[in-house]
N, C-alpha and C positions, 0 to 999 in steps of 0.2 A: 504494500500500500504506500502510495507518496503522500509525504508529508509537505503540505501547503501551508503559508502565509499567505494568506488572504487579509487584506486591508480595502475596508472601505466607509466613505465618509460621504453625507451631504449636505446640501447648502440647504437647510430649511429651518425654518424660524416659525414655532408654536402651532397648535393642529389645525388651524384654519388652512380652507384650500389656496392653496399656493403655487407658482411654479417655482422649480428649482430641480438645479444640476445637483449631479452625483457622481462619485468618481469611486474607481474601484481599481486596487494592484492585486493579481495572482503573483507569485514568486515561488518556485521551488525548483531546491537541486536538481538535476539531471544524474544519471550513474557515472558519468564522467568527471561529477565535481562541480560543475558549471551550474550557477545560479541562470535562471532563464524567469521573463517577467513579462507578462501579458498587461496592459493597462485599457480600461476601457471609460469614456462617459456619457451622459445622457440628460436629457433635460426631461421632464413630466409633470405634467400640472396634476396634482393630487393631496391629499392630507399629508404630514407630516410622517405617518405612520404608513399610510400606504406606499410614498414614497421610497421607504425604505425598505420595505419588503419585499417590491417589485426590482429596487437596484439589486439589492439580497439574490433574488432570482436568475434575472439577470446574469451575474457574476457566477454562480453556479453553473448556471446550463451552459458553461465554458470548460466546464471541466470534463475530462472523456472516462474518466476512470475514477473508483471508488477513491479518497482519500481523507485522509488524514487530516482537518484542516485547524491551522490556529486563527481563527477570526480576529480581528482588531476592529470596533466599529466604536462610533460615536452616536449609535441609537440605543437611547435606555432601553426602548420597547422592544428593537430585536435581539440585546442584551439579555434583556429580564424573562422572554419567552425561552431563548436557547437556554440560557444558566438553570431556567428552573426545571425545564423538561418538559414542559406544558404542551409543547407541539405533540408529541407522543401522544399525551394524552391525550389530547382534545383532537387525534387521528382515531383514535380505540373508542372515544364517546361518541363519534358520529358528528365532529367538530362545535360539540360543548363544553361549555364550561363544569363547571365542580359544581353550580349550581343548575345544570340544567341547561340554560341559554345558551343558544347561539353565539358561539363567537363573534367577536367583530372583526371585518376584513375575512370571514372564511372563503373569498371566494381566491384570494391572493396565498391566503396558508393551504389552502386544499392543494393548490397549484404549486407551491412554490415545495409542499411537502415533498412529492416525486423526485425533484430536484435536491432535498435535501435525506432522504432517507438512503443512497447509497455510503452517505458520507459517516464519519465522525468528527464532529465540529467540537471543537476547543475554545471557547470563544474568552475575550477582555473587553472591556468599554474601556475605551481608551482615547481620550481626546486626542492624544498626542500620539505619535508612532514614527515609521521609519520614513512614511510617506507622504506625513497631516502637511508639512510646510507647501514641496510641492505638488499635493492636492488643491489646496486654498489658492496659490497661486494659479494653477490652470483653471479652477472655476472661475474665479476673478474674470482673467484674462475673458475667457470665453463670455461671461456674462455682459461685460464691455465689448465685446465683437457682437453681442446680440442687440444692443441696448445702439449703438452705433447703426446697425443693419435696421432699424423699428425706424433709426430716427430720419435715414434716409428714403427708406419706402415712404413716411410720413410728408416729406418733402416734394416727393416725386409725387405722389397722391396731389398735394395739392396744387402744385404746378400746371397736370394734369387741368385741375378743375378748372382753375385761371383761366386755361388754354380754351378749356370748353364753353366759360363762363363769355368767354370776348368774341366768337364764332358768333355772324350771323344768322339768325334760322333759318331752316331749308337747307343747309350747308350739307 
């Protein structure tokens, strides 16, 4: 079984629906010795939580074979789910809780379970890691190449109107 470092982290702020990037690093040795590292990101407008269970997913369905993984994330929620076992469980209740109910987001843990039942996950909440600076920095980055790209469609949009607004009718 290969043993992974898996790190991933995103840009979201409190469980109102929001858009935000997320970035995610696979790393592990090779039989050769060689560290080898896949990096992927993603933007998604959704809850804070669903966010991150769908990057979670995501990052997984990368991997081809059963492994070993050390998680590093900065989601209490996917922290506090993985640390306690709870997915198990609430796979064996018919995706309930200990009280009965429906989980919330089952339709992202039913899915994302597949994805995560070959593995063994190790997981840390960990603000900080071997990848949080240049994570932060490429979301930035990116966020500003999106926010840049809004502000020039927004420009061109209205240019447009201008153009349309000064056309005599019948044109």
């Amino acid at each position: 079984m290969f043993e992974v470092n898996a790190y991933l982290s995103a840009d979201t702020r409190g469980p109102a629906m929001q858009e935000a990037w997320f970035a995610w690093v696979l790393e592990c040795k090779r039989r050769n010795g060689q560290t080898e590292t896949r990096e992927g990101f993603g933007k998604l407008t959704d809850t804070e939580n669903r966010i991150n269970i769908r990057a979670f997913g995501i990052m997984l369905a990368r991997l081809r074979a059963p492994c070993r993984i050390n998680l590093y994330t900065n989601s209490r929620h996917l922290h506090a789910v993985l640390a306690n076992g709870w997915l198990a469980g609430w796979a064996e209740n018919g995706w309930k809780n200990s009280s009965g109910k429906e989980i919330k987001n089952r339709d992202l843990w039913e899915g994302s379970w597949e994805w995560i039942k070959p593995h063994e996950i190790i997981q840390a909440l960990e603000k900080e890691h071997a990848y949080s600076s240049w994570m932060r920095m490429e979301i930035k980055s990116r966020t500003e190449k999106d926010r840049e790209w809004s502000e020039l469609q927004k420009k061109m949009e209205e240019t447009l109107n201008e153009e349309k607004a000064g056309e005599p009718n019948g044109s």
